[in-house]
TORPA-4810 file (N, C-alpha, C, O; in nm, 3 decimals):
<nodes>
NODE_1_9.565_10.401_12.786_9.553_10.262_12.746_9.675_10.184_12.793_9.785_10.238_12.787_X
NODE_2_9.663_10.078_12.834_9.756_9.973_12.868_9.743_9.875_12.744_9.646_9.804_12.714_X
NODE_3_9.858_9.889_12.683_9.895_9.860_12.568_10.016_9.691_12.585_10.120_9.685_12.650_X
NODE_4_9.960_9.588_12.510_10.090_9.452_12.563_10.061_9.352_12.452_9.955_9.328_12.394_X
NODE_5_10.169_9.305_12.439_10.217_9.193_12.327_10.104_9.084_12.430_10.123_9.090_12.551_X
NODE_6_10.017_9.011_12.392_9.920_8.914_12.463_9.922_8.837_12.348_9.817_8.774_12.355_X
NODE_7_9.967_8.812_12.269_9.960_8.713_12.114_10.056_8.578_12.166_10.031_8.463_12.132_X
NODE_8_10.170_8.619_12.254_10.253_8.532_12.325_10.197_8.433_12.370_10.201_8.321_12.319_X
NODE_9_10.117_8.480_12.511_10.044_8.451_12.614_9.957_8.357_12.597_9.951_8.249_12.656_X
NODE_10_9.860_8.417_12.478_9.709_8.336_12.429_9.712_8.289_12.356_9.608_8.231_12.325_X
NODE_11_9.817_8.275_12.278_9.773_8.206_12.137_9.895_8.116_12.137_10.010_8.157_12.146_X
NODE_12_9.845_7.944_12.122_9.878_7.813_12.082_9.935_7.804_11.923_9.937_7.708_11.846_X
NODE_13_9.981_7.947_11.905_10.034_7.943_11.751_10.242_7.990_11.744_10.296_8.077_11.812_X
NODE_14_10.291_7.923_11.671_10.414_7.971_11.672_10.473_8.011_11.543_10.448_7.926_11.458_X
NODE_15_10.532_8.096_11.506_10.573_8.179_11.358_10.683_8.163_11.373_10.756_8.161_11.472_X
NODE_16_10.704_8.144_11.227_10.644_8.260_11.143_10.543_8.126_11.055_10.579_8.008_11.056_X
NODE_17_10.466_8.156_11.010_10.373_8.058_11.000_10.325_8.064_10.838_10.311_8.171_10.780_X
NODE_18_10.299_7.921_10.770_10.368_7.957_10.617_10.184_7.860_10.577_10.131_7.750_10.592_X
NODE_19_10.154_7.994_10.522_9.980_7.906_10.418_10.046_7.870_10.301_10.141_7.922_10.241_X
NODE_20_9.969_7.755_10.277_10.011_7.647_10.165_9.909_7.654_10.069_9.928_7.636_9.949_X
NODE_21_9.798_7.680_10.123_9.649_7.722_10.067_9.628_7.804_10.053_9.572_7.849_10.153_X
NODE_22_9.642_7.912_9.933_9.587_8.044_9.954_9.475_8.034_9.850_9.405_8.133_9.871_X
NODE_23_9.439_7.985_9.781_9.326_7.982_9.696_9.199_7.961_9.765_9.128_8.054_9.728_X
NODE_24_9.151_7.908_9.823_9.041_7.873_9.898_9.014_8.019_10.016_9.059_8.049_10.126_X
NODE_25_8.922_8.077_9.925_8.853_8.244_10.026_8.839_8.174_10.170_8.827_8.052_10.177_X
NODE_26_8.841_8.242_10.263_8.778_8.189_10.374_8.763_8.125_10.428_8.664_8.116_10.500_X
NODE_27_8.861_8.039_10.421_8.908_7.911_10.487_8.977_7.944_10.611_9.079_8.011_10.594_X
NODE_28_8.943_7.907_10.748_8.956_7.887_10.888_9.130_7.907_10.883_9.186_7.821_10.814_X
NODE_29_9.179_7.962_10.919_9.369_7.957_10.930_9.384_7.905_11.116_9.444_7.805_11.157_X
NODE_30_9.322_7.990_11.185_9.337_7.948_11.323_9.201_7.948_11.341_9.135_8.051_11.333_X
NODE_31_9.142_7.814_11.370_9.021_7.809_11.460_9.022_7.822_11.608_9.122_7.835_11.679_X
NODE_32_8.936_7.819_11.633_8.881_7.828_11.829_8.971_7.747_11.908_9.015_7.807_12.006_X
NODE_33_8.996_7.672_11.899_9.093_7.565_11.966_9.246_7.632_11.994_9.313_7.632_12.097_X
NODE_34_9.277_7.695_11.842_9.410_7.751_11.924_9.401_7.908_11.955_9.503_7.976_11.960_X
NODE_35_9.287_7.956_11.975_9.217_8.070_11.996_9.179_8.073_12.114_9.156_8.184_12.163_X
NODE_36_9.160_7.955_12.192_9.083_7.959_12.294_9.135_8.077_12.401_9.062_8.165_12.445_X
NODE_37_9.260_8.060_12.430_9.300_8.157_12.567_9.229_8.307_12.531_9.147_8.369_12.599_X
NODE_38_9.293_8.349_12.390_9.222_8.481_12.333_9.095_8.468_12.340_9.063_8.577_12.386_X
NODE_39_8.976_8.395_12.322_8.898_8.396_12.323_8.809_8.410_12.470_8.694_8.448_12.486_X
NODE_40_8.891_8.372_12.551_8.814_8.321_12.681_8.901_8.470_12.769_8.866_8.500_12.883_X
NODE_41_8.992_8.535_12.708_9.060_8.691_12.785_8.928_8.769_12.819_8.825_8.766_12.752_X
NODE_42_8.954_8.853_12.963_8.872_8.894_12.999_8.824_8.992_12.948_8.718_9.037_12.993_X
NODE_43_8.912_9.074_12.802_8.862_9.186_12.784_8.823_9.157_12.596_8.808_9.238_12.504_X
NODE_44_8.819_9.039_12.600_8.750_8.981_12.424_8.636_8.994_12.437_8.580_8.889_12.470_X
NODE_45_8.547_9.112_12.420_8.474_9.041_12.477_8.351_9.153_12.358_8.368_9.273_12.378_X
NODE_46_8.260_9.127_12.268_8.210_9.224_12.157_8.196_9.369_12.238_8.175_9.400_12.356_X
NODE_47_8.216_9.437_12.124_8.258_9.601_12.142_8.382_9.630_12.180_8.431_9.741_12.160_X
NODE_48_8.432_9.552_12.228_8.618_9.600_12.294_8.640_9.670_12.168_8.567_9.663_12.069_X
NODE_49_8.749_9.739_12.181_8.874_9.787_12.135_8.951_9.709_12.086_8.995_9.748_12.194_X
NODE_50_9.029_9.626_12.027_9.190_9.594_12.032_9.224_9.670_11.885_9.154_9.721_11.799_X
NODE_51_9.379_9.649_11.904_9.494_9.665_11.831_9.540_9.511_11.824_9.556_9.423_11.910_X
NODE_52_9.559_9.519_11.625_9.603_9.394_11.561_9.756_9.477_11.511_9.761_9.592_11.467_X
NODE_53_9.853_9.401_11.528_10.018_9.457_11.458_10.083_9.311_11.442_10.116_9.228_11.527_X
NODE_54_10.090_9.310_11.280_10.171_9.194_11.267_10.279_9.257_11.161_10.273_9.366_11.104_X
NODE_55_10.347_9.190_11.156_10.504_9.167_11.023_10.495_9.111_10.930_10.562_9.009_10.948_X
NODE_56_10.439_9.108_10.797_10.398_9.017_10.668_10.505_9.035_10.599_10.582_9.129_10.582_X
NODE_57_10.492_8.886_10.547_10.631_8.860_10.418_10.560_8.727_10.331_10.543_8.609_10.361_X
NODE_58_10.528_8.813_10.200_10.411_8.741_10.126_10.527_8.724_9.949_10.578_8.823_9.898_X
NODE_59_10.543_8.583_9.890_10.578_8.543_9.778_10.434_8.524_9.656_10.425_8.474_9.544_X
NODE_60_10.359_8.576_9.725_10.241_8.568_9.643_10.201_8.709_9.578_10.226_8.824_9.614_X
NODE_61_10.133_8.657_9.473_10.168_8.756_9.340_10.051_8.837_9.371_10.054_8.952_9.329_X
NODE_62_9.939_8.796_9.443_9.865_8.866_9.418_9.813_8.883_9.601_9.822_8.794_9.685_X
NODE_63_9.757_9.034_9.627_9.728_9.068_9.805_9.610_8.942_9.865_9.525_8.888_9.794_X
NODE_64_9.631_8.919_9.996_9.583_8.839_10.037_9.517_8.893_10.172_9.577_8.932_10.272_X
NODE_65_9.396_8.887_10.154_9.311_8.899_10.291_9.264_8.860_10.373_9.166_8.790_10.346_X
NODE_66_9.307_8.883_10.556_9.305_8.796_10.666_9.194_8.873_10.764_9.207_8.990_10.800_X
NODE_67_9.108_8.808_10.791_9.013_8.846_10.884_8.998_8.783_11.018_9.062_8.679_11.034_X
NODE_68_8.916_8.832_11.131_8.872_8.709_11.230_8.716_8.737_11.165_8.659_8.813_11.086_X
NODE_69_8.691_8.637_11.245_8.517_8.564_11.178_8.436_8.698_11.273_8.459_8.736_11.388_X
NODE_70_8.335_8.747_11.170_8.228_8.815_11.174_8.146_8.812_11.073_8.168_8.740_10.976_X
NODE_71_8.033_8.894_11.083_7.936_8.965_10.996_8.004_8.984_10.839_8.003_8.912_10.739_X
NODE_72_8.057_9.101_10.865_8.149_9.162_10.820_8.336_9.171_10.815_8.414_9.240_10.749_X
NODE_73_8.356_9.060_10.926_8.516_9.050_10.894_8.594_9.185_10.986_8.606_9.301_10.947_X
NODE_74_8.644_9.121_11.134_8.720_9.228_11.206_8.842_9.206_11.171_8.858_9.112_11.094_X
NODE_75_8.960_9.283_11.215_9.034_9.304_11.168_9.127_9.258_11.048_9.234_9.198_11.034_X
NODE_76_9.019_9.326_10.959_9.065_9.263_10.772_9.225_9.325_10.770_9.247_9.446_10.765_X
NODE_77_9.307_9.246_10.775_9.416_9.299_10.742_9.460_9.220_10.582_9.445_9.104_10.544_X
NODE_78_9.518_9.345_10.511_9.538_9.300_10.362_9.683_9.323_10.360_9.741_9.422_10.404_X
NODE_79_9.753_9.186_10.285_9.882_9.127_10.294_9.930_9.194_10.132_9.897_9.124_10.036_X
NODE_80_9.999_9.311_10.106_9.971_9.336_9.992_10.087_9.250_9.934_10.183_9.220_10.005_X
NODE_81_10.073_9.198_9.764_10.165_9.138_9.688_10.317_9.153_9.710_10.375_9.260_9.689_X
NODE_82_10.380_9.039_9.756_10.531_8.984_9.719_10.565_9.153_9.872_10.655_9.235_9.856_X
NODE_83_10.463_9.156_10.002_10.562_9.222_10.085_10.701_9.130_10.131_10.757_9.022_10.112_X
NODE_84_10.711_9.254_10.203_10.829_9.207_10.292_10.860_9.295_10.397_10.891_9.414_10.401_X
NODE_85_10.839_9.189_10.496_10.881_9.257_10.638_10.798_9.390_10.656_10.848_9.490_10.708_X
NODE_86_10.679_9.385_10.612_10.563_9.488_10.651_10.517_9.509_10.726_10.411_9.450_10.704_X
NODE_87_10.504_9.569_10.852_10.388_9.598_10.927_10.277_9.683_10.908_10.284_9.801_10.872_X
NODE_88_10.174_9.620_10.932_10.034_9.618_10.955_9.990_9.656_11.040_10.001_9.579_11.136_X
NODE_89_9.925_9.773_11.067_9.862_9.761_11.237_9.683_9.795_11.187_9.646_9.874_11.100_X
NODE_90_9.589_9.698_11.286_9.463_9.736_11.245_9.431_9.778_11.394_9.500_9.742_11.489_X
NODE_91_9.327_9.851_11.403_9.230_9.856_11.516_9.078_9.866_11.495_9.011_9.954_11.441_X
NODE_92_9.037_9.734_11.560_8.882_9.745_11.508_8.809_9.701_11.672_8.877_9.689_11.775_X
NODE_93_8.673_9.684_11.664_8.640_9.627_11.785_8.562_9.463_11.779_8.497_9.458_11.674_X
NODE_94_8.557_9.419_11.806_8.495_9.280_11.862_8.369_9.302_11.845_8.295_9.371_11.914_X
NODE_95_8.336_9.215_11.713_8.158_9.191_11.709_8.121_9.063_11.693_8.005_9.046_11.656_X
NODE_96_8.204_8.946_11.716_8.186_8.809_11.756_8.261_8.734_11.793_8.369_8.720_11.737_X
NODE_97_8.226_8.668_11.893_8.271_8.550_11.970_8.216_8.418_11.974_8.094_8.416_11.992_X
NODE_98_8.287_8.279_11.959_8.421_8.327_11.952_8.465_8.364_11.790_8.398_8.364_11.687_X
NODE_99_8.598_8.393_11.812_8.648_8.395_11.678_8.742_8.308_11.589_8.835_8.241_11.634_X
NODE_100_8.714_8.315_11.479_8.827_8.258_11.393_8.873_8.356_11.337_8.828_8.470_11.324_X
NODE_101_9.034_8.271_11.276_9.067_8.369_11.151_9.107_8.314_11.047_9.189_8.222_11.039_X
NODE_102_9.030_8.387_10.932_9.035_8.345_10.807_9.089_8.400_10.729_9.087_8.523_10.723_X
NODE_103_9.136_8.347_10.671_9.185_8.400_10.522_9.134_8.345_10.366_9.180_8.397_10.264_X
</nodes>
């Protein structure tokens, strides 16, 4: 596997990045727009492979769960209570395009 930081590259997002809203399930965090490069990569594409690895640092009392938009929710990563400096790594595959991610 050819393995690369591409979160740089594709994504119109800059961190560390602070939700103000966490009450509202499922509410859009990054829609399509700043998704687009990821979305439009040649290898996004349903059934892929990827690897999700982020760093969470959560003041919230209670775990918080981040998905991209599916059926079922790809890479559900769960932010457990009051972390810090956690990493996360998910690996799931691509079962819709495009995607959001929600939390």
């Amino acid at each position: 596997f050819n393995c690369a930081n591409l979160w740089d590259n594709l994504v119109n997002i800059k961190f560390p990045v602070l939700f103000k809203n966490t009450r509202e399930q499922w509410a859009p965090v990054f829609k399509p727009k700043k998704l687009k490069n990821l979305n439009n990569h040649v290898n996004w594409q349903i059934g892929a492979m990827w690897t999700l690895e982020i760093t969470v640092t959560s003041t919230c009392s209670n775990d918080l769960i981040f998905s991209f938009s599916s059926i079922d929710g790809n890479f559900k990563v769960l932010v457990p209570a009051n972390a810090i400096e956690q990493t996360i790594t998910v690996v799931d595959t691509i079962s819709h395009t495009p995607s959001y991610f929600y939390m």
